[in-house]
N, C-alpha and C positions, 0 to 999 in steps of 0.2 A: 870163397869164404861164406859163400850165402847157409844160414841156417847154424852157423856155428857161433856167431856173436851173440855175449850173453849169455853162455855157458860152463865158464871153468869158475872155480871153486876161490872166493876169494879170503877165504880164513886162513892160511899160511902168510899172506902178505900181512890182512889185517892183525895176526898175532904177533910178527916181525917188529911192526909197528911198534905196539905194546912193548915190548921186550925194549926195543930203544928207548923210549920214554923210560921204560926202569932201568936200564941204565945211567940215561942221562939225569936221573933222577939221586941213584946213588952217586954217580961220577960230580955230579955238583949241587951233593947237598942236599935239593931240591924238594921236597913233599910233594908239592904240588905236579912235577913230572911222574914220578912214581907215582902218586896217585889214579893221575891217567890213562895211564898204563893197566893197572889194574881196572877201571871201569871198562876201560877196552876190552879184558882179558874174559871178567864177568860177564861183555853182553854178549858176547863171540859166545859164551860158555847158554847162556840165555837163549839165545837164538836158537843153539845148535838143539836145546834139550825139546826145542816143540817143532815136531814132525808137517808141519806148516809151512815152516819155513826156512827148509834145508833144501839146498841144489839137488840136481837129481843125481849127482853121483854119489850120493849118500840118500837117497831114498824119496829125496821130496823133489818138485814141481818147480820151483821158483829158479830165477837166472840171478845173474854176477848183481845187476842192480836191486832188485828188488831183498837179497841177501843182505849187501850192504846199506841199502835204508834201513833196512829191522834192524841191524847193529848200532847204527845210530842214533835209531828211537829209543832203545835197550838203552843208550848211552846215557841219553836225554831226559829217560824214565826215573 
């Protein structure tokens, strides 16, 4: 496994995510779940648009963590 960790793409999960939050946002009610959801959806969307700070199986440099910090900070922002 050497050299492999750090490298797969983690915007399918981090949108999954998202998506449950709107769910569980419709399913009870909630704003404040769908809300989340969407800032998820926003900073996955944020991230992906500056070529900085995309994995490299979409064209950029950075690994699984360094992806999902920017998503968090996008979130945070």
């Amino acid at each position: 496994m050497t050299g492999t960790v750090d490298m797969a793409n983690p915007t399918s999960m981090i949108l999954s995510v998202a998506m449950l939050l709107d769910w569980i946002g419709v399913k009870r009610q909630n704003a404040a779940f769908a809300q989340a959801g969407k800032a998820m959806h926003a900073a996955v969307e944020a991230v992906l648009a500056n070529a900085e700070t995309r994995t490299p199986d979409i064209g950029g440099r950075i690994g699984t963590q360094a992806f999902t910090n920017a998503v968090v900070q996008a979130i945070r922002a």
